[in-house]
N, C-alpha and C positions, 0 to 999 in steps of 0.2 A: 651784768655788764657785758659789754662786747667781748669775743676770747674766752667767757668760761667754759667749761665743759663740765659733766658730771660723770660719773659713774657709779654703775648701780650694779654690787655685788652680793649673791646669794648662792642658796644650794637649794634647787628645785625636790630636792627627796619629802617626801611624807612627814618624816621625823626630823628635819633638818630643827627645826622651833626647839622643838624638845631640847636638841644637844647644844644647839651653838646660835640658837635664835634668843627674840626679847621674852621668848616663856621658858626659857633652859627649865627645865626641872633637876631638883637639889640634885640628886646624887650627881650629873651630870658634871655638875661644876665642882662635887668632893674626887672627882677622878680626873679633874684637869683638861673638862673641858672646856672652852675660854668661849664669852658671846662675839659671834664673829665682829661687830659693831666695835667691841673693847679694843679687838688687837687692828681694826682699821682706824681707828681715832692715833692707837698708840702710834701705829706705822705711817700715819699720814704722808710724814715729812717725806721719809723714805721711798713711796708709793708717789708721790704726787715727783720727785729727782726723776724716777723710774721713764713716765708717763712723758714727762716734759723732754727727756732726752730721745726717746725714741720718736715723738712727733719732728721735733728739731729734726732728727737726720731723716726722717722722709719729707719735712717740706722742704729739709736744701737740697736732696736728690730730686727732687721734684722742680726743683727751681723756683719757690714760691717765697 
């Protein structure tokens, strides 16, 4: 629909999959590291306040 936006977040490193990607390997996840996907789903709401308040003050600085 008109007005969406996406965004697309990662970490370009070699091992990034392994630690915090959709192939984490076990020990990875027994030391607390979280699959980046899990804590942006959790954080959505929060992430998406975030996004919407800072477009808001540059389209009304912008005067749009």
């Amino acid at each position: 629909p008109a007005g969406e936006m996406d965004t697309i977040v990662g970490n370009n490193a070699p091992y990034a999959q392994e630690l915090s990607g959709q192939k984490q390997v076990a020990w990875a996840a027994e030391v607390g590291w979280r699959k980046l996907v899990d804590v942006a789903n959790e954080k959505h709401a929060q992430i998406r306040m975030i996004y919407e308040r800072h477009i808001n003050y540059v389209t009304k600085k912008l005067g749009l």
